[in-house]
N, CA, C and O atoms as a CHARMM CRD file, in Angstrom:
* protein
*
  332
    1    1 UNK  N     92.92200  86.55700  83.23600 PROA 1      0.00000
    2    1 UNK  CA    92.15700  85.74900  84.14600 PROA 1      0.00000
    3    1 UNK  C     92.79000  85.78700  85.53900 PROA 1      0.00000
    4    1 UNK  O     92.09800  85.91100  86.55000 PROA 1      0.00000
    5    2 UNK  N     94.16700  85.67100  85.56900 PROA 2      0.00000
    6    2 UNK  CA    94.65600  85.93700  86.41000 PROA 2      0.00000
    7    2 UNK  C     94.60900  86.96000  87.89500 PROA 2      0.00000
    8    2 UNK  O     94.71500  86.82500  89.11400 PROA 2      0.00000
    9    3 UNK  N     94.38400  88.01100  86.89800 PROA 3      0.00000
   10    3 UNK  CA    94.31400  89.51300  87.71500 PROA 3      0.00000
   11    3 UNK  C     93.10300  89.42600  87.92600 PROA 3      0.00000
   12    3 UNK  O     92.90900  89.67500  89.11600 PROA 3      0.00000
   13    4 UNK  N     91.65300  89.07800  87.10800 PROA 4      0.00000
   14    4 UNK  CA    90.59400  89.06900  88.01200 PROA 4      0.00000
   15    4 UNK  C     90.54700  88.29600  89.29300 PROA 4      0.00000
   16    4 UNK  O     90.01500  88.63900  90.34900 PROA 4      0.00000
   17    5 UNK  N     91.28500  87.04200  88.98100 PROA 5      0.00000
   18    5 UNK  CA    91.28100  86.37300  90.23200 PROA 5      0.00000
   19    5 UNK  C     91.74400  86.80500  91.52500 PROA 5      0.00000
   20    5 UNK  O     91.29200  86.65100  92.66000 PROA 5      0.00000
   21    6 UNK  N     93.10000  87.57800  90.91000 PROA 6      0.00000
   22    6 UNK  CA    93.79900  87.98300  92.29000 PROA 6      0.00000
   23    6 UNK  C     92.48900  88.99700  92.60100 PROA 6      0.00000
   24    6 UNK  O     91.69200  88.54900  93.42500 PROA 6      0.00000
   25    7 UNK  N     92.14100  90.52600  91.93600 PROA 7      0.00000
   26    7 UNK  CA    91.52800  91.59900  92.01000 PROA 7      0.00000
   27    7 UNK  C     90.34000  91.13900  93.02700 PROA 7      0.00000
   28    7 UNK  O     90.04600  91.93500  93.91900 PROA 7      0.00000
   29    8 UNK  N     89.47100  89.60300  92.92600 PROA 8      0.00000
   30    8 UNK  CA    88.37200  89.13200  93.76700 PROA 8      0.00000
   31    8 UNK  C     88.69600  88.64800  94.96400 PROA 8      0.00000
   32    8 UNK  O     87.84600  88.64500  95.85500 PROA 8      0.00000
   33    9 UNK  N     90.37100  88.01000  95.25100 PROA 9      0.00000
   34    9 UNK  CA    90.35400  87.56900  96.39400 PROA 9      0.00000
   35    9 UNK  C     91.42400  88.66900  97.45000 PROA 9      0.00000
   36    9 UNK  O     92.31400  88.40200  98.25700 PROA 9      0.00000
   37   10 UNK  N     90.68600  90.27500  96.86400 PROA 10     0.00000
   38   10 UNK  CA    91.40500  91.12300  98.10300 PROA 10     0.00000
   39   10 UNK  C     92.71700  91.86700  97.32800 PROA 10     0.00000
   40   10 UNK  O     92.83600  93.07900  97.51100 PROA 10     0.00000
   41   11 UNK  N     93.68000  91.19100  96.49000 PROA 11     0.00000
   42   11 UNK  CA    95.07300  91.60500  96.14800 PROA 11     0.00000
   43   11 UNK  C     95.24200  92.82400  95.44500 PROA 11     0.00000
   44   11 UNK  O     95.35600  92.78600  94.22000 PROA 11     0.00000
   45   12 UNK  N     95.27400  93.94200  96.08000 PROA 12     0.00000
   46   12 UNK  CA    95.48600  95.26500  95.40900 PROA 12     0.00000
   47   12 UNK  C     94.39600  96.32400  96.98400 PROA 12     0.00000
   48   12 UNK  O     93.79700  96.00100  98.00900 PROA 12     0.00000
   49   13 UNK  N     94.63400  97.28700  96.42800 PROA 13     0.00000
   50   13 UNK  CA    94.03300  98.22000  97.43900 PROA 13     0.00000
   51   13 UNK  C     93.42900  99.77100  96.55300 PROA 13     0.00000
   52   13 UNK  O     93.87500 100.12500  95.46100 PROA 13     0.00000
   53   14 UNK  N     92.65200 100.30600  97.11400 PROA 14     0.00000
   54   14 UNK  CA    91.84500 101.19100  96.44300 PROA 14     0.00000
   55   14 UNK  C     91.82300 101.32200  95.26500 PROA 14     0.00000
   56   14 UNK  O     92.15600 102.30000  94.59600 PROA 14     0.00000
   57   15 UNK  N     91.11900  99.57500  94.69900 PROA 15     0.00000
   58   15 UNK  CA    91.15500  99.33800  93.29600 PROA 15     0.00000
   59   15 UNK  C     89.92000  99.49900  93.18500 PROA 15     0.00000
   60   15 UNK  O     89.01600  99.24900  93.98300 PROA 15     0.00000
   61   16 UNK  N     89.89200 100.16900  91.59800 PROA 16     0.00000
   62   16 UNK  CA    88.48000 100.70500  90.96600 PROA 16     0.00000
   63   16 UNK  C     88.02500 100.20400  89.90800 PROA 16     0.00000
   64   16 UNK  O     88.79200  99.31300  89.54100 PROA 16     0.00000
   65   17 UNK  N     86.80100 100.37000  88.93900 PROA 17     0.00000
   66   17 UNK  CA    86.39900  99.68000  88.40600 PROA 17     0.00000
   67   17 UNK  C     87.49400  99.93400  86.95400 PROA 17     0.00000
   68   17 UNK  O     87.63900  99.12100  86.04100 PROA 17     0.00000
   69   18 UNK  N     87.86400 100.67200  87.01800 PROA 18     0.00000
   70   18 UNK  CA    89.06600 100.63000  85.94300 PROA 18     0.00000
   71   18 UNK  C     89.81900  99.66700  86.00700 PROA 18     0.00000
   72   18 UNK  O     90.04600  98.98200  85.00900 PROA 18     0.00000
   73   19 UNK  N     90.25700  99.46300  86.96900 PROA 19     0.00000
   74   19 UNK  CA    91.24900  98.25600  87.39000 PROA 19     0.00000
   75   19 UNK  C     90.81700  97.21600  86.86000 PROA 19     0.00000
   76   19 UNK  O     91.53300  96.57700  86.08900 PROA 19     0.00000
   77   20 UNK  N     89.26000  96.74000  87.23400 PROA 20     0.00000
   78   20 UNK  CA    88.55400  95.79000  86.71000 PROA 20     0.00000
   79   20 UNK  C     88.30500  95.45900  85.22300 PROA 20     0.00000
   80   20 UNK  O     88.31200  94.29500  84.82200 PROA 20     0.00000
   81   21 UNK  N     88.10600  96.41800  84.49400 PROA 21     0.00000
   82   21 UNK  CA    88.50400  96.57900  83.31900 PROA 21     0.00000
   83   21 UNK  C     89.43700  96.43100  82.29700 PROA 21     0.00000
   84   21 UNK  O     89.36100  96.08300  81.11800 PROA 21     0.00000
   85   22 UNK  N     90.42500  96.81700  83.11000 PROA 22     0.00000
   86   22 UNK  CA    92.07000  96.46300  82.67900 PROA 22     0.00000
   87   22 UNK  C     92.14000  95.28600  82.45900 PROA 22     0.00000
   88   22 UNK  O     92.50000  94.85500  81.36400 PROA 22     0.00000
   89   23 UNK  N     91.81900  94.54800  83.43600 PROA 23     0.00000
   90   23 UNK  CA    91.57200  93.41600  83.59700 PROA 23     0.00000
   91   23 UNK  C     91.27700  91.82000  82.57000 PROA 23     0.00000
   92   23 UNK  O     91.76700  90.77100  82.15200 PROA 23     0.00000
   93   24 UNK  N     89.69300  92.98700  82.64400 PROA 24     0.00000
   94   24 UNK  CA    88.82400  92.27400  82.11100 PROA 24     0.00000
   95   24 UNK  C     88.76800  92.02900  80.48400 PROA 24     0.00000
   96   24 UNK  O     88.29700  91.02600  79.94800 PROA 24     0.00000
   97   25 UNK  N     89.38600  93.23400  79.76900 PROA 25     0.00000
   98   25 UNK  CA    89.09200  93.28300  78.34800 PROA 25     0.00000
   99   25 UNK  C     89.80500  92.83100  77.54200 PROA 25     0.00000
  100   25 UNK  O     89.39000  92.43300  76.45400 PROA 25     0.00000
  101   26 UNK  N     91.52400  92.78100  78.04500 PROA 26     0.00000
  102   26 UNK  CA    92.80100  92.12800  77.44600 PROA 26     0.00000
  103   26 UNK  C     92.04400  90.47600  77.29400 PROA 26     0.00000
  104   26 UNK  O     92.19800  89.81700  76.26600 PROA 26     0.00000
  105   27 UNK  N     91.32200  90.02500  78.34800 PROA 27     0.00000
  106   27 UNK  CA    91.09300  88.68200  78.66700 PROA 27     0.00000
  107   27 UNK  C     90.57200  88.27900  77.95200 PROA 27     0.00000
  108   27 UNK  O     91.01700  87.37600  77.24400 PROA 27     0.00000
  109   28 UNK  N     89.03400  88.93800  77.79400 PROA 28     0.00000
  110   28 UNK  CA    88.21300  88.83700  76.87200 PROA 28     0.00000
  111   28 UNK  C     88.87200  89.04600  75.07100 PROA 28     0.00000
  112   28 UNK  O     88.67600  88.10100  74.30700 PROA 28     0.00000
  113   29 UNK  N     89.42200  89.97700  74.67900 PROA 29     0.00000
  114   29 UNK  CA    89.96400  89.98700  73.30800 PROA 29     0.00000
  115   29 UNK  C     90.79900  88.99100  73.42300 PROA 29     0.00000
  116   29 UNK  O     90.37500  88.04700  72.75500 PROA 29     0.00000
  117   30 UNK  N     91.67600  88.77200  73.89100 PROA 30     0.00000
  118   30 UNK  CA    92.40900  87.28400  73.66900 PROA 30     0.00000
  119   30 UNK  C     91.50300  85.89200  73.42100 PROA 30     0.00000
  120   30 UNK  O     91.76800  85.00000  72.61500 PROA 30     0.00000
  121   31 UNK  N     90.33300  85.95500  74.35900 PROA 31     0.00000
  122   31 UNK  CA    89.54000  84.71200  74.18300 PROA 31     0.00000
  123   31 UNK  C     89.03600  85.10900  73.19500 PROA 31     0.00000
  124   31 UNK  O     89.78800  84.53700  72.40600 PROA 31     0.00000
  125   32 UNK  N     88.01600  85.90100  72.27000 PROA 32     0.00000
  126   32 UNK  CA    87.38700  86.42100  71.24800 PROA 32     0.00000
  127   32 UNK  C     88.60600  85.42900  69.86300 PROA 32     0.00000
  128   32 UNK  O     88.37100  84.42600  69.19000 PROA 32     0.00000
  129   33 UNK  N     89.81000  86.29100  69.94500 PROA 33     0.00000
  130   33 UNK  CA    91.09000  85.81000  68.87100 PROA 33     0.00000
  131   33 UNK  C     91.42000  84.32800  68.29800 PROA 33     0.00000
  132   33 UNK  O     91.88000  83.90500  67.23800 PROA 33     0.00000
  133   34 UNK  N     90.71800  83.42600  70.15700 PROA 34     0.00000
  134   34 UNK  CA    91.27500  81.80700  69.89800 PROA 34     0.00000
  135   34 UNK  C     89.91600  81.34100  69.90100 PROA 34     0.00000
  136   34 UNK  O     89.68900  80.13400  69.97800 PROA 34     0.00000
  137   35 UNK  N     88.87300  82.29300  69.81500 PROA 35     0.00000
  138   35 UNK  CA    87.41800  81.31200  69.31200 PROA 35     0.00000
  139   35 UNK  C     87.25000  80.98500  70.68100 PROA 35     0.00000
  140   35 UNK  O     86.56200  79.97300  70.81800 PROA 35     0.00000
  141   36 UNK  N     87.75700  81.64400  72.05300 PROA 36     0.00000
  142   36 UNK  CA    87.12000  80.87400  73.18100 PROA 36     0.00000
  143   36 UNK  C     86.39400  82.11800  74.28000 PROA 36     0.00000
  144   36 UNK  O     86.34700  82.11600  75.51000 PROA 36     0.00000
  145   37 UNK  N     86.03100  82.82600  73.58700 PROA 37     0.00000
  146   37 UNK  CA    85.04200  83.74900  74.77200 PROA 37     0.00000
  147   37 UNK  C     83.96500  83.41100  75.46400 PROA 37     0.00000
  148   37 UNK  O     83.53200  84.14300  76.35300 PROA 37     0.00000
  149   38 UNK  N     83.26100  81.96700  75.05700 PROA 38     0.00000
  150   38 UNK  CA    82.42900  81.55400  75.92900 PROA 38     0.00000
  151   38 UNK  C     82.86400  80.48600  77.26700 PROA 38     0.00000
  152   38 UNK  O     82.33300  80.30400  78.36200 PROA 38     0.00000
  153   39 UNK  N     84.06800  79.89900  76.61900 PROA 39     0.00000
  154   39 UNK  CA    84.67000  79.32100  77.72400 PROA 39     0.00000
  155   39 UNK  C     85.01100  80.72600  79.02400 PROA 39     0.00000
  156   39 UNK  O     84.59700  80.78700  80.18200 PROA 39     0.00000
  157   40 UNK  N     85.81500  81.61400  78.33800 PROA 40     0.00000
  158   40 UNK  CA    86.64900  82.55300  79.46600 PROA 40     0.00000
  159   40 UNK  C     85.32400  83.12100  79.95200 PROA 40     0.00000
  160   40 UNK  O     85.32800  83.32200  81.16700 PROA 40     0.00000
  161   41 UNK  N     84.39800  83.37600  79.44400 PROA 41     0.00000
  162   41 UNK  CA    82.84200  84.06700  79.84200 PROA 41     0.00000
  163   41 UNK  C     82.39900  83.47700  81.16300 PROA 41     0.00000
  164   41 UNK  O     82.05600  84.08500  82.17700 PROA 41     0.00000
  165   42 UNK  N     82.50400  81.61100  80.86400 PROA 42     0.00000
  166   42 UNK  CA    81.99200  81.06700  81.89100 PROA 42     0.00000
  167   42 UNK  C     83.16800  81.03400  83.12700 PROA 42     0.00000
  168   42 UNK  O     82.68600  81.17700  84.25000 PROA 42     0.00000
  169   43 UNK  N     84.24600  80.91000  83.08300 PROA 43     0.00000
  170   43 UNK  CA    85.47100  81.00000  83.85700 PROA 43     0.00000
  171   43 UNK  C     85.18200  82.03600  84.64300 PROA 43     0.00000
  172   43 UNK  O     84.93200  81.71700  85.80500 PROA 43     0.00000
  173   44 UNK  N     85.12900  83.25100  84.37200 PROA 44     0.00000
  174   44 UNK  CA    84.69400  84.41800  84.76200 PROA 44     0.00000
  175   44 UNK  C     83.33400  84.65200  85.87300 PROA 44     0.00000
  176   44 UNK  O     83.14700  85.40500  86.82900 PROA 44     0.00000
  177   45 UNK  N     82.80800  83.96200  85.43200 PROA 45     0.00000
  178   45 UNK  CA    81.23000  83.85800  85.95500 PROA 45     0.00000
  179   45 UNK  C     81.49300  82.91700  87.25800 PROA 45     0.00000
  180   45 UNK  O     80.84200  83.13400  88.28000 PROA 45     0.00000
  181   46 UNK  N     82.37500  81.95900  87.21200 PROA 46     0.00000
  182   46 UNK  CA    82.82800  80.88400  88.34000 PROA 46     0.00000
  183   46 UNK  C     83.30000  81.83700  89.25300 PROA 46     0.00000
  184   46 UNK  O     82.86100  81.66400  90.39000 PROA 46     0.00000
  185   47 UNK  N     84.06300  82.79600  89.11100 PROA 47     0.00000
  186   47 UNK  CA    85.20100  83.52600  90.27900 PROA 47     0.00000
  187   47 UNK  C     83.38400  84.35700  91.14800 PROA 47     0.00000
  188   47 UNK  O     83.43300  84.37800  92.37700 PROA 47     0.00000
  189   48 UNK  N     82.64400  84.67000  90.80000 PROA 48     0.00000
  190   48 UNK  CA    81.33600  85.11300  91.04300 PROA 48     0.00000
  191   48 UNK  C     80.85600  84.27400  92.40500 PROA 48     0.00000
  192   48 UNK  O     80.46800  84.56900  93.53500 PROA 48     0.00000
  193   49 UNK  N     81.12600  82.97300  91.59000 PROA 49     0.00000
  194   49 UNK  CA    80.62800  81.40400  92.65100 PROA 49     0.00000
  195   49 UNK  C     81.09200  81.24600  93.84000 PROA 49     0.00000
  196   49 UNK  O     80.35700  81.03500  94.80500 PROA 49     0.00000
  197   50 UNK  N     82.56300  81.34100  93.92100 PROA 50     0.00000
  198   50 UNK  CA    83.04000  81.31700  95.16800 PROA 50     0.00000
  199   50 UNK  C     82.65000  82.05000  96.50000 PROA 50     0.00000
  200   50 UNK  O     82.47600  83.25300  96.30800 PROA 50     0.00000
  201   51 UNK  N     82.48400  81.68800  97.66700 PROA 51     0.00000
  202   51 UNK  CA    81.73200  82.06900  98.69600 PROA 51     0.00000
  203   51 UNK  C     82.69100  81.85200 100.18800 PROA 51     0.00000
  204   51 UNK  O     83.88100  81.79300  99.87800 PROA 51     0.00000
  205   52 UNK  N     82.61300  81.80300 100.74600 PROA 52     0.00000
  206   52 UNK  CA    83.27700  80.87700 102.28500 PROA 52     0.00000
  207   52 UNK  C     82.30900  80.52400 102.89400 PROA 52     0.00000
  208   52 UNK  O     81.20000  80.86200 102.48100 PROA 52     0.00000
  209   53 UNK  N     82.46800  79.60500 104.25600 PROA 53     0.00000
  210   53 UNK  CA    81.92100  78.56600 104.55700 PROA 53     0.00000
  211   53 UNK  C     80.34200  79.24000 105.08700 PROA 53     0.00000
  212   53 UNK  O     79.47700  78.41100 105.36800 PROA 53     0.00000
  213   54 UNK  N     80.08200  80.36200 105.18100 PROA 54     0.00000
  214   54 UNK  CA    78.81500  80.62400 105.44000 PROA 54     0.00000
  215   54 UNK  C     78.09400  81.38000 104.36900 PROA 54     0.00000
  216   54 UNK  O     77.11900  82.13100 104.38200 PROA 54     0.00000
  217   55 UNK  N     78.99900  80.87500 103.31400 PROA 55     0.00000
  218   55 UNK  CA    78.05400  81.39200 101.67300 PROA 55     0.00000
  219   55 UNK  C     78.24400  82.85900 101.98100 PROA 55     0.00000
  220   55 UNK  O     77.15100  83.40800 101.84700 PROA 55     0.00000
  221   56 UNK  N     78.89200  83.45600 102.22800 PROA 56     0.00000
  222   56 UNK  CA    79.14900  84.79400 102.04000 PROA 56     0.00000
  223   56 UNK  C     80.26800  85.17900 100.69500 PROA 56     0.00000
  224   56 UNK  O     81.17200  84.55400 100.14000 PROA 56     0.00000
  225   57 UNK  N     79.80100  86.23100 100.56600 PROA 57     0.00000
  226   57 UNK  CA    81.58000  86.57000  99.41800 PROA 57     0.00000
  227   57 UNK  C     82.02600  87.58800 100.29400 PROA 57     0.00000
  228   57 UNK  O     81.34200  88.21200 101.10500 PROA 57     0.00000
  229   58 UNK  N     83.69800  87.74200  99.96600 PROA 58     0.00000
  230   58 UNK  CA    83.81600  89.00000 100.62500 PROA 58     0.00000
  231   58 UNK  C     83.91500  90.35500  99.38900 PROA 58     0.00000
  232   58 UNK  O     83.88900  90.31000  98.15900 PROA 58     0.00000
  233   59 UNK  N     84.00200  91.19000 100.08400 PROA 59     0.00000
  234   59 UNK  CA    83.60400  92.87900  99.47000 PROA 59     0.00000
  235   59 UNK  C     84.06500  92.97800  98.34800 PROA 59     0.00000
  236   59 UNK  O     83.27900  93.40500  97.50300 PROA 59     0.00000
  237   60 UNK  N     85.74200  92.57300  97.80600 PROA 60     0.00000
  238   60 UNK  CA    85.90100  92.16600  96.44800 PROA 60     0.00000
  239   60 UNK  C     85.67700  91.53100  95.54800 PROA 60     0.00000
  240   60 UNK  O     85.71200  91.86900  94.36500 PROA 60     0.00000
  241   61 UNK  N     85.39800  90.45000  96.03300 PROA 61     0.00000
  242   61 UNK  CA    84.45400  89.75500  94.69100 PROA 61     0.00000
  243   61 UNK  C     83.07000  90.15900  94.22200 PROA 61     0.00000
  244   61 UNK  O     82.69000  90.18500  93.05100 PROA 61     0.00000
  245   62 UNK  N     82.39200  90.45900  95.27300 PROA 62     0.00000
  246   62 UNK  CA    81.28600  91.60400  95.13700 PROA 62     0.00000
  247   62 UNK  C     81.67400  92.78700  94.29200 PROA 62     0.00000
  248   62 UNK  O     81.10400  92.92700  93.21000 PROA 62     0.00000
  249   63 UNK  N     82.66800  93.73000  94.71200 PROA 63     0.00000
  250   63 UNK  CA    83.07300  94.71000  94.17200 PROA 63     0.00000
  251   63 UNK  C     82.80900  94.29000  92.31800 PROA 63     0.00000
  252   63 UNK  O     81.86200  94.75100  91.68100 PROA 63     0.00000
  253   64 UNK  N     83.89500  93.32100  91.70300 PROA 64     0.00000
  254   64 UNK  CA    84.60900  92.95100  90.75800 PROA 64     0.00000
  255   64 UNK  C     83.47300  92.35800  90.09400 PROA 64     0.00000
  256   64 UNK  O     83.39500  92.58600  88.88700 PROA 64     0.00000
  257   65 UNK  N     82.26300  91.39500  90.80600 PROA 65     0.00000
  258   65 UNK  CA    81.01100  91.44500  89.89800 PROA 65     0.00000
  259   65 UNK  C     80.38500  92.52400  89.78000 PROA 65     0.00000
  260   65 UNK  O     79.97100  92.75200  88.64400 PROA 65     0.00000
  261   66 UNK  N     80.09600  93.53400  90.82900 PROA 66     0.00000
  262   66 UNK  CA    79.63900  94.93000  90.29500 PROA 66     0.00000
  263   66 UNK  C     79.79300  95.42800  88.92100 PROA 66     0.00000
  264   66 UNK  O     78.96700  95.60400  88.02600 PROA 66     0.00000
  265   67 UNK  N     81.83300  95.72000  89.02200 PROA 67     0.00000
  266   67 UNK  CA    81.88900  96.44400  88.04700 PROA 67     0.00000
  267   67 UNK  C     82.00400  95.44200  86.60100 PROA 67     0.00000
  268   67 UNK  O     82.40300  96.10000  85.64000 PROA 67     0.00000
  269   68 UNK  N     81.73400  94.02800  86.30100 PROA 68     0.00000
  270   68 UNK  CA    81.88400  93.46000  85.40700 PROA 68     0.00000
  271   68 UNK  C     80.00500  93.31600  85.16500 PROA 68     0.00000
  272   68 UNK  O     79.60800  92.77100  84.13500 PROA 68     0.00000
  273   69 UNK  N     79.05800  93.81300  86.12800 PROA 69     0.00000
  274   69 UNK  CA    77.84700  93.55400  85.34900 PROA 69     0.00000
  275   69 UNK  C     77.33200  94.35900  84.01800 PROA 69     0.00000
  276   69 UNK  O     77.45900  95.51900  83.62600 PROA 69     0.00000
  277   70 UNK  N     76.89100  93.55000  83.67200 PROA 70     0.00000
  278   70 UNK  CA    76.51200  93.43700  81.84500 PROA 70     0.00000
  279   70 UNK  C     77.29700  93.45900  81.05600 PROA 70     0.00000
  280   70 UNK  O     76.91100  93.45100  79.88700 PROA 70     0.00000
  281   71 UNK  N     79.02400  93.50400  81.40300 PROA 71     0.00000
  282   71 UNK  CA    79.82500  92.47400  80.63000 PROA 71     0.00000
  283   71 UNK  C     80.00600  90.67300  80.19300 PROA 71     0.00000
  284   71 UNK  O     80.34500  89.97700  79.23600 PROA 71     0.00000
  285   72 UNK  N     79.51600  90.53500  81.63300 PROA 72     0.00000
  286   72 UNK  CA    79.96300  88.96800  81.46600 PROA 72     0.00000
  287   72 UNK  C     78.81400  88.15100  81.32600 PROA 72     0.00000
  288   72 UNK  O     78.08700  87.91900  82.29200 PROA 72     0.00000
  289   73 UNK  N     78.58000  87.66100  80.10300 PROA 73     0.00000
  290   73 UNK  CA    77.21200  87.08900  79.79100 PROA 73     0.00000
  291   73 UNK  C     76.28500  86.62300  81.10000 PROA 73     0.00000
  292   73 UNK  O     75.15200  87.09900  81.17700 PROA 73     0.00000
  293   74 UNK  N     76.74700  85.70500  82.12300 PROA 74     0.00000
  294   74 UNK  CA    75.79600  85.54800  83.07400 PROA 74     0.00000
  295   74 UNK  C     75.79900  86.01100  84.56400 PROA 74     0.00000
  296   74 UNK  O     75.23100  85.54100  85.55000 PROA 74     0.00000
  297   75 UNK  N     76.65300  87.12200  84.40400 PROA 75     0.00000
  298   75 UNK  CA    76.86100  88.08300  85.84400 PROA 75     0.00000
  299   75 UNK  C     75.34800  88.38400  86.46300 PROA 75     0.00000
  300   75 UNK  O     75.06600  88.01800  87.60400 PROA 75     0.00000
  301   76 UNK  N     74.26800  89.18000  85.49300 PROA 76     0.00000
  302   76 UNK  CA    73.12500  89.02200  86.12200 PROA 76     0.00000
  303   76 UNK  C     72.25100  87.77100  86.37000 PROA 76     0.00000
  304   76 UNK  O     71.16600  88.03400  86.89000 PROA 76     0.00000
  305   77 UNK  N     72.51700  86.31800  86.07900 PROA 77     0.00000
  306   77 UNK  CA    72.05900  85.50600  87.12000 PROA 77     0.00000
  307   77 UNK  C     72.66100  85.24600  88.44200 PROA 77     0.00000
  308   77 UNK  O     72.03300  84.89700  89.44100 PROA 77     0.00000
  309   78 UNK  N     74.46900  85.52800  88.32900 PROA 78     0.00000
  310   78 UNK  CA    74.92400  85.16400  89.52200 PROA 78     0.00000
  311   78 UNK  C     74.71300  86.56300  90.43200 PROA 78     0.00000
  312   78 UNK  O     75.08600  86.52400  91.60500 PROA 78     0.00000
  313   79 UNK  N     74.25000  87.52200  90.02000 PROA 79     0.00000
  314   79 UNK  CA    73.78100  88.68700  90.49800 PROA 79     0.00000
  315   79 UNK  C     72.82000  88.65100  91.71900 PROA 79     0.00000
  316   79 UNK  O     72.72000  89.15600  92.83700 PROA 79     0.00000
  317   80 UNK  N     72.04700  87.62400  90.75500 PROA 80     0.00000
  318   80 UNK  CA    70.25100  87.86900  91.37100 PROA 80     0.00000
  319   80 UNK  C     70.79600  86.39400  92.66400 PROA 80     0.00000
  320   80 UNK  O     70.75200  86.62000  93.87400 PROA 80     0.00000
  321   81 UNK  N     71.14300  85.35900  92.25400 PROA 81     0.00000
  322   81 UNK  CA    71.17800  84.10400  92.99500 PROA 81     0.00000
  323   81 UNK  C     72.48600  84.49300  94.30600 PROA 81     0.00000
  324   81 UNK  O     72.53100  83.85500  95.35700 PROA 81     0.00000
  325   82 UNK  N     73.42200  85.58500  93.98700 PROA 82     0.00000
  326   82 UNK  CA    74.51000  85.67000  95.45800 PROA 82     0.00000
  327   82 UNK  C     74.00900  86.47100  95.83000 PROA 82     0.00000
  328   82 UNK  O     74.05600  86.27400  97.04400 PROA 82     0.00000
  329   83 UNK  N     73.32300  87.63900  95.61800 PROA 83     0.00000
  330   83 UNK  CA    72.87200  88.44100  96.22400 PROA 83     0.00000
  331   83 UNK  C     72.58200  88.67300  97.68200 PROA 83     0.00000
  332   83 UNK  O     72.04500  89.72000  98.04600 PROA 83     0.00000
């Protein structure tokens, strides 16, 4: 959870969707193990939410929902609604 967080707010450089991945799947099988993948699902979906003060995201968090769409159960609503 961590590393997505950092990975959305900029921390790393000519990071790819692999990166995102790396990321993303340790996270997910760990939550799957303790019965909590819908919690970390929605956690996930929050880092999506964040915006700055003129509702913009910047390019990485964009990026990082890119490469997590149709992994994270509700990436395509926060897809269609930040768009």
């Amino acid at each position: 959870m961590a590393a997505l967080h950092w990975l959305s707010e900029k921390w790393g450089y000519q990071m790819t969707t692999g990166d995102v991945m790396e990321a993303h799947d340790p996270a997910m099988d760990a939550a799957t193990r303790l019965n909590k993948a819908e919690d970390v699902d929605e956690r996930i979906t929050l880092l999506f939410e964040v915006s700055d003060s003129a509702g913009r995201q910047n390019a990485a968090r964009q990026f990082v929902r890119q490469a997590l769409h149709g992994r994270v159960r509700d990436c395509g609503n926060v897809n269609s609604h930040l768009a």
